[in-house]
N, CA, C and O of each residue as an XYZ file, in Angstrom:
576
protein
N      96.709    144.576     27.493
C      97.690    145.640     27.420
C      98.146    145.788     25.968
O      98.511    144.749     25.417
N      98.184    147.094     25.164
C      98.715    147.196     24.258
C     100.037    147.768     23.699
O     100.429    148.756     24.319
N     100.790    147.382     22.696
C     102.017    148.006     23.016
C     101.872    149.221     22.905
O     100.933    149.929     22.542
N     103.076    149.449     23.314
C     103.097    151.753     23.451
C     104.807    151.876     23.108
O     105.708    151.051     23.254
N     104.811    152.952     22.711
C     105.606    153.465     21.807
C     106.719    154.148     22.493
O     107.771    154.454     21.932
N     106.293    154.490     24.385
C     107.190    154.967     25.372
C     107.174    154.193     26.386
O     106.251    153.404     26.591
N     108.263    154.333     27.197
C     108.513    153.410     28.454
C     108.027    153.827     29.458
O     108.373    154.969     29.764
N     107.257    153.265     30.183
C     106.703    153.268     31.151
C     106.314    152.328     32.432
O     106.090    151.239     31.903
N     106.098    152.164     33.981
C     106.012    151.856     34.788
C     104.999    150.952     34.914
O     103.850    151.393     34.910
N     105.272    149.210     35.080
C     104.148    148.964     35.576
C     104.273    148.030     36.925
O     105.281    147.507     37.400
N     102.991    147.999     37.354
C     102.963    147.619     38.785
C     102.147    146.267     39.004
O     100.990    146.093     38.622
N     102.834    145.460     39.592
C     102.409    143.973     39.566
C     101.699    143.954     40.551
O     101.936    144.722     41.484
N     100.811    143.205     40.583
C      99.839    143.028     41.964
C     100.839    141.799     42.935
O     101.395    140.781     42.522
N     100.794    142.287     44.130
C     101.311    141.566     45.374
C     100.652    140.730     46.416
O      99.922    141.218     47.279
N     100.909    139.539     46.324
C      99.747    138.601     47.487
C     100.826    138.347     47.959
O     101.896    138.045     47.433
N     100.196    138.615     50.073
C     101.199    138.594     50.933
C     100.730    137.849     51.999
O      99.948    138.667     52.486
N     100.663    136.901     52.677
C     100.263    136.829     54.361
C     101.211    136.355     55.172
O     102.350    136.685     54.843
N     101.090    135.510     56.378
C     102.414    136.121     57.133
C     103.381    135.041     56.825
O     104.377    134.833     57.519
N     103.097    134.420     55.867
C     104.145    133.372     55.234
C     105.216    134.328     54.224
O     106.232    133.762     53.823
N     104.991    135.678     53.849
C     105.136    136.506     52.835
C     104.950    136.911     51.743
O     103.801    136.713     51.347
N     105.816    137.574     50.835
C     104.995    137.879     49.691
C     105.127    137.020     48.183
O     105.864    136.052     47.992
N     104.646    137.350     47.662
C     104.805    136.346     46.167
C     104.237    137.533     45.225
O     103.326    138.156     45.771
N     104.611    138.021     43.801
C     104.503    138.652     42.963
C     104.292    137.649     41.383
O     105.249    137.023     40.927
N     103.258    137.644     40.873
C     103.784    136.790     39.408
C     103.565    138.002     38.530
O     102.932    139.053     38.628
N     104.370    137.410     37.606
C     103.664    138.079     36.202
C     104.050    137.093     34.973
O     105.090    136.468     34.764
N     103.142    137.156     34.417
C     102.300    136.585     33.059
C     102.747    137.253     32.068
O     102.945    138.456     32.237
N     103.018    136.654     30.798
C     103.643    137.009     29.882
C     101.716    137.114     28.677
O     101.018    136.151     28.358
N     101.536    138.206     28.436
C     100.600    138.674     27.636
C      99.507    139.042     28.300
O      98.498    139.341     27.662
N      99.521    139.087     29.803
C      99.007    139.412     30.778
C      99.397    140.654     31.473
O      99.092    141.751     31.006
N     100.107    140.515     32.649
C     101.383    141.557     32.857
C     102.219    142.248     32.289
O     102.478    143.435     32.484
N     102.610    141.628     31.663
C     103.458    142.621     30.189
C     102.969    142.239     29.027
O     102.610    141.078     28.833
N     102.893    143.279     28.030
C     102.181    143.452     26.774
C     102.776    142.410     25.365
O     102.676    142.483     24.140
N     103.426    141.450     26.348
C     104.236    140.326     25.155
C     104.429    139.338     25.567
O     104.706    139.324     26.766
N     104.396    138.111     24.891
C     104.438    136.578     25.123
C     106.672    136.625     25.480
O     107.674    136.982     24.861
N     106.389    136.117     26.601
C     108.077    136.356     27.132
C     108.814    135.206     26.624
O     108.518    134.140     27.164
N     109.721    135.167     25.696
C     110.603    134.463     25.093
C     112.345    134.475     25.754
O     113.178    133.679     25.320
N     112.591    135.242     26.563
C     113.745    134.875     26.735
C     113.915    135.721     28.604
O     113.311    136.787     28.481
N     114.209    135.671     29.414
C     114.355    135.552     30.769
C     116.395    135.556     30.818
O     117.206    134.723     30.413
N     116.548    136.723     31.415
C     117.731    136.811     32.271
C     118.006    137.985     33.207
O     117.333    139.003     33.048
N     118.767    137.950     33.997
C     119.227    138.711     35.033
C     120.607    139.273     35.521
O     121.400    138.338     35.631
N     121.145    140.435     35.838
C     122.296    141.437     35.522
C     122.093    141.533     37.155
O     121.060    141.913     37.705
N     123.748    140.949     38.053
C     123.678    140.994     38.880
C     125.366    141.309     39.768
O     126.170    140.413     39.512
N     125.812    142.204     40.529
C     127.396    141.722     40.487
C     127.613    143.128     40.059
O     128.813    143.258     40.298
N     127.296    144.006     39.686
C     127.620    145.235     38.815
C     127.677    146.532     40.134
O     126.930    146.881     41.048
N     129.050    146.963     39.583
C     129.233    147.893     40.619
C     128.605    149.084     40.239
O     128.108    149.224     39.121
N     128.594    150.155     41.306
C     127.568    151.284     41.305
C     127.808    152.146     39.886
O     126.827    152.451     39.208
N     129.195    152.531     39.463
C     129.189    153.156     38.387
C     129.792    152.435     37.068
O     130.630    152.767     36.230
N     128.828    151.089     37.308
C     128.958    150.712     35.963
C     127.787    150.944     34.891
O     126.695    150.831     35.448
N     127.721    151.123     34.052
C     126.767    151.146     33.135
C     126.277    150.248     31.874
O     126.722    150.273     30.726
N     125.342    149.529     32.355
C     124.769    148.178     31.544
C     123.881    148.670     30.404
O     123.600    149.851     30.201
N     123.504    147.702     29.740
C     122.747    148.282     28.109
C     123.315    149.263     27.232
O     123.879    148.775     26.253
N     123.317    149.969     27.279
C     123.785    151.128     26.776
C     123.371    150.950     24.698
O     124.149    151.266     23.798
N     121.946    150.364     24.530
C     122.068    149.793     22.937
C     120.295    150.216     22.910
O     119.713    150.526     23.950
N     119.631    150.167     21.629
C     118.239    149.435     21.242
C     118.077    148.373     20.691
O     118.952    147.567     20.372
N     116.635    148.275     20.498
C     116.841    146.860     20.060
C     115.475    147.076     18.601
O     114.407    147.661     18.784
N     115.710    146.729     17.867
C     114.860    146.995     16.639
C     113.369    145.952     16.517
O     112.340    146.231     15.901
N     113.689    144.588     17.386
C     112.372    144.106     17.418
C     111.888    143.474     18.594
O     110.805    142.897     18.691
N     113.142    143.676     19.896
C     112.974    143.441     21.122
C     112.016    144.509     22.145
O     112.364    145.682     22.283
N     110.823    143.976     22.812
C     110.214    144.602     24.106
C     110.855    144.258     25.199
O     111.222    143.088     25.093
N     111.159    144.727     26.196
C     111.850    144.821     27.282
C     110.731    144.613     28.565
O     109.585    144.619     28.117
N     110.780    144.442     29.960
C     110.067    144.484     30.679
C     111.540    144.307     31.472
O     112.332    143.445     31.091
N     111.915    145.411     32.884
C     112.804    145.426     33.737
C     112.363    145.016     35.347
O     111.449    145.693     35.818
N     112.669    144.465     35.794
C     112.477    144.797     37.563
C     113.087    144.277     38.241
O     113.376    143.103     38.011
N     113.422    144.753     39.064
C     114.736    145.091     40.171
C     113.922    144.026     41.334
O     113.088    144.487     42.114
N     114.364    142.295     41.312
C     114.035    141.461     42.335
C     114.314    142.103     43.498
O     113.486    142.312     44.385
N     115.400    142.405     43.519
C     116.474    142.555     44.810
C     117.311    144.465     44.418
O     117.754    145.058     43.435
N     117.154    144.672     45.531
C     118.058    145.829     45.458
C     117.658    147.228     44.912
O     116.697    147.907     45.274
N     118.329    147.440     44.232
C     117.884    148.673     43.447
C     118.728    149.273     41.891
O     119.732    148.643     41.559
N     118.439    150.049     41.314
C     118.854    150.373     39.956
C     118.196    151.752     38.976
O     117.045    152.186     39.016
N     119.037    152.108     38.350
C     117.892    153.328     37.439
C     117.857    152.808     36.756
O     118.156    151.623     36.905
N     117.399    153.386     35.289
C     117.199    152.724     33.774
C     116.608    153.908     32.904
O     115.398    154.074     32.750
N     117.602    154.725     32.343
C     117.483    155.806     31.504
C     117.231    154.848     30.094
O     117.784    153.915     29.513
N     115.816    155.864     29.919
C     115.248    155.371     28.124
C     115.234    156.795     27.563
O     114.983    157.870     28.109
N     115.567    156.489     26.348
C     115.661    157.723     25.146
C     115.033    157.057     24.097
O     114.956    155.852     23.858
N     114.459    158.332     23.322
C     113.410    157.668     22.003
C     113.906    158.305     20.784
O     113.179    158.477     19.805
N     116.058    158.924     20.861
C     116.261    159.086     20.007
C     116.048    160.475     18.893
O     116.755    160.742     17.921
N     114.793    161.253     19.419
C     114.189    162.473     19.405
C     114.881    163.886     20.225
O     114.855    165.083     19.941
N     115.474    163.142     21.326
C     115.670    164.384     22.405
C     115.028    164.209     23.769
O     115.304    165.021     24.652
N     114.202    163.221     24.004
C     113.289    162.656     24.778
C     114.191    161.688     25.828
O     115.181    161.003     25.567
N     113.705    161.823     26.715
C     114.622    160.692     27.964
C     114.122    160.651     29.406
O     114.182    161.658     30.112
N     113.715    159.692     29.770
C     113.303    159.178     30.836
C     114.208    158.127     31.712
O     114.900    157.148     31.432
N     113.744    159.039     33.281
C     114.536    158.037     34.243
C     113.805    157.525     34.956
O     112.840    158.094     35.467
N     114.168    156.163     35.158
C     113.392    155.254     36.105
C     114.089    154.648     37.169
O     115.001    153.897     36.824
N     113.845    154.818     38.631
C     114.476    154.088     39.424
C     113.495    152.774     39.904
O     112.303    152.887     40.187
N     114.123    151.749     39.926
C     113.563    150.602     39.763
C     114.115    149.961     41.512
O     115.171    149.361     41.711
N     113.295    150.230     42.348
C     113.428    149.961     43.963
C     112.217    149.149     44.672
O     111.948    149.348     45.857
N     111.506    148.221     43.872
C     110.603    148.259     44.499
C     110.526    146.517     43.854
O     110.826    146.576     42.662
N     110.229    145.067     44.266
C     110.363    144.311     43.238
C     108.980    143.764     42.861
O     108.769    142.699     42.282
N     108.084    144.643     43.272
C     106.448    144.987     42.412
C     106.174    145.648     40.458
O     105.519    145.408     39.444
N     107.446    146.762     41.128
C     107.345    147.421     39.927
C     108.937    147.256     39.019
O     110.091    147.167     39.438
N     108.286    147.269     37.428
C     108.736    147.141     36.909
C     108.415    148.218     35.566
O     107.328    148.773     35.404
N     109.599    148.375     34.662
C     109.721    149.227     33.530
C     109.236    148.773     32.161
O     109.835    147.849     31.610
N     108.286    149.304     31.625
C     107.818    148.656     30.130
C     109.373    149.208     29.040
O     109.919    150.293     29.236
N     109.656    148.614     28.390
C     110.872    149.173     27.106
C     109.966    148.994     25.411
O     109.641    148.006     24.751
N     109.851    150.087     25.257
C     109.421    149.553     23.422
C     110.148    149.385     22.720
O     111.080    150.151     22.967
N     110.418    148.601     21.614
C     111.197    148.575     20.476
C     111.837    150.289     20.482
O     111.449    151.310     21.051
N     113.001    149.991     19.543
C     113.599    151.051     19.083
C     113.675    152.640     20.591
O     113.469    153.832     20.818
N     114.171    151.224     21.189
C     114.372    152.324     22.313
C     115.573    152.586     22.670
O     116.014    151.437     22.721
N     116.898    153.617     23.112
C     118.426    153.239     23.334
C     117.735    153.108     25.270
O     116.795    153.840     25.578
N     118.227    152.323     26.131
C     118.412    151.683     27.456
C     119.716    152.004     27.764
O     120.549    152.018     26.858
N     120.103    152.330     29.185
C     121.329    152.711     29.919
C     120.676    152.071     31.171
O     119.832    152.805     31.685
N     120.877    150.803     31.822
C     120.716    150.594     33.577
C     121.902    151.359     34.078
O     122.859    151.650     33.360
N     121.799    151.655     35.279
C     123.140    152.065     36.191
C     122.996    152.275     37.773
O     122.081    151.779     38.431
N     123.854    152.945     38.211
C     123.651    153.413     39.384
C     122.536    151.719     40.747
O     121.514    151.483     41.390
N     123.967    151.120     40.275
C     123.397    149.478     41.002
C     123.367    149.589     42.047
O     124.146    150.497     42.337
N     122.541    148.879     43.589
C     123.338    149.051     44.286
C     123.929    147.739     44.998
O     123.799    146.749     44.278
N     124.347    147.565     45.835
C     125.362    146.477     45.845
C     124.515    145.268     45.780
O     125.098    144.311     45.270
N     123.378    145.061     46.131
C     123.150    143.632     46.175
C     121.738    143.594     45.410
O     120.699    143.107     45.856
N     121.959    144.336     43.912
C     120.663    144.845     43.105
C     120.819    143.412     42.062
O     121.856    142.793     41.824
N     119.445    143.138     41.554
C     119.419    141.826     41.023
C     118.569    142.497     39.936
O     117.683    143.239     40.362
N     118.661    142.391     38.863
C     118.120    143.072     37.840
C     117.238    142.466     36.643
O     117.506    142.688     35.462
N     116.193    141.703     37.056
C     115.548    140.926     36.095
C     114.982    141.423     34.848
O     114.348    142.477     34.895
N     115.134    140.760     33.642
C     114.876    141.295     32.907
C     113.778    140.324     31.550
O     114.488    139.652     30.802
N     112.656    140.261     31.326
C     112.123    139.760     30.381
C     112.116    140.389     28.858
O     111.864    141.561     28.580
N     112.376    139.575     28.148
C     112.460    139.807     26.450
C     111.145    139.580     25.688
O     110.249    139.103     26.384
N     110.859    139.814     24.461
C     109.958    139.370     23.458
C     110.438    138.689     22.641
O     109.815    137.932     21.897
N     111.640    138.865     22.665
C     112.203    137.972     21.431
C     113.845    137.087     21.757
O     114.765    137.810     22.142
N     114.055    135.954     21.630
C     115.204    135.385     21.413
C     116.279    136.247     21.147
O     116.160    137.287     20.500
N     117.420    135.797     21.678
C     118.446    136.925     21.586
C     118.914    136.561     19.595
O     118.905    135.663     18.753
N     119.165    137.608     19.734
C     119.415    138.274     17.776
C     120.568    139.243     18.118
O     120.372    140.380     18.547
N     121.572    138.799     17.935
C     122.545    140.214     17.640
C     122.316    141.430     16.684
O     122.457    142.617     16.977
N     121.926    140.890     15.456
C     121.658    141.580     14.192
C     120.660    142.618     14.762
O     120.762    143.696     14.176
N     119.898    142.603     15.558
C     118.627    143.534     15.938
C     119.376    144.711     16.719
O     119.018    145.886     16.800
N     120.407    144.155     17.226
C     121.177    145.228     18.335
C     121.598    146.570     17.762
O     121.709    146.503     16.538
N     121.795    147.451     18.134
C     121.836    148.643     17.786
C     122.932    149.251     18.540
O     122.247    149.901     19.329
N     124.100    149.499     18.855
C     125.394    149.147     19.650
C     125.745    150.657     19.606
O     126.359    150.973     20.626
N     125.548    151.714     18.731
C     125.863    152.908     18.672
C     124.775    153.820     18.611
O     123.850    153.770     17.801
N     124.971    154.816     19.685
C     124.024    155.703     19.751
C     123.769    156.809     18.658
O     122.681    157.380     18.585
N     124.899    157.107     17.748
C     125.049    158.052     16.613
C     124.227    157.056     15.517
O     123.393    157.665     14.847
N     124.318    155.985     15.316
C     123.420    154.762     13.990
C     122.152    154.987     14.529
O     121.221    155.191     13.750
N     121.879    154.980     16.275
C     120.778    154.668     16.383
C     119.857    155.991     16.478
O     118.664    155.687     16.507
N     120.124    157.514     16.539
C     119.671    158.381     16.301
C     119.442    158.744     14.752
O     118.612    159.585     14.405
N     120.249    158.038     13.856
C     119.913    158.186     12.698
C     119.106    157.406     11.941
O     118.540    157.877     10.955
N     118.928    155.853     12.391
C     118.087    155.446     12.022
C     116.529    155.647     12.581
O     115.624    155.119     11.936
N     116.143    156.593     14.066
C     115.504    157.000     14.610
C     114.782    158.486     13.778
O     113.609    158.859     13.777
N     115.675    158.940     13.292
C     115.505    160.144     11.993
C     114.916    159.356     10.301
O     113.911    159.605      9.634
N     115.683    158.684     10.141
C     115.009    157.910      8.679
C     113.680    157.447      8.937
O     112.891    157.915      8.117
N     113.070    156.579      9.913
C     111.748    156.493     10.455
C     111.100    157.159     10.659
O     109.960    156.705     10.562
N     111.156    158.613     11.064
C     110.081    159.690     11.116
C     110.202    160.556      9.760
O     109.290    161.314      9.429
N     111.331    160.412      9.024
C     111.266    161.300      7.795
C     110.280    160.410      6.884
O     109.130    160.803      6.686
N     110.642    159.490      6.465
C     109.824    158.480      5.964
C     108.445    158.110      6.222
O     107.895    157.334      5.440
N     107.673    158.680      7.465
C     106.936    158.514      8.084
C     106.098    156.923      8.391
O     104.895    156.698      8.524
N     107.518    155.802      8.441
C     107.194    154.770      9.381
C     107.720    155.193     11.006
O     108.644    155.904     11.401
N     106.619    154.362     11.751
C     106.871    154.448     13.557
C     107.097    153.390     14.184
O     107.271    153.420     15.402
């Protein structure tokens, strides 16, 4: 898998028999990055709104163990994608320099989430007005 530059859906293969199901995924396998950091967003009422940031050298990989959730991505351009994450097969690719909004939880939604990189504050991107502008200096400049 190679990285990509937009967020997109991927779908884990499922082995099931009547013991049930089991899902893995593999870090450079399943998702397009060696997984360095593992956590989960759980407890969050329906109109709360989680992430709400980018991340300048973080890949994301989302999926909803339990429950359910959206996950609006913007690329900063004008561009924005919604993902409802209901299924705990599938999961959301995130690229760098992406702004993320989860929301719309529902009560007993478990929200797993794999990283590429160790948590870094400094990488965080906390305002959407910095992060559309530094989203503008990168294409004027013509780095991507």
């Amino acid at each position: 898998m190679n990285k990509n530059d937009s967020a997109y859906f991927i779908e884990f293969a499922e082995h099931g028999d009547e013991r049930g199901n089991l899902v893995v995924v593999e870090g450079e396998r399943d998702v397009p990055f060696a997984i360095q950091r593992v956590f989960y967003i759980y407890g969050s009422d329906t109109d709360m709104v989680r992430g709400q940031h980018a991340n300048r050298k973080s890949q994301f990989v989302l999926i909803n163990v339990a429950g359910q959730s959206k996950v609006k991505v913007m690329d900063g351009l004008g561009n924005e994608a919604v993902f409802c994450l209901n299924r705990p097969r599938t999961g959301v690719y995130i690229p760098t320099m992406a702004w993320k909004e989860m929301y719309d939880f529902s009560p007993d939604a478990v929200l797993l989430c794999l990283a590429s990189e160790h948590y870094d504050e400094s990488e965080y991107i906390r305002d959407f007005d910095a992060f559309e502008a530094e989203i503008a200096a990168m294409h004027k400049g013509g780095a991507q």
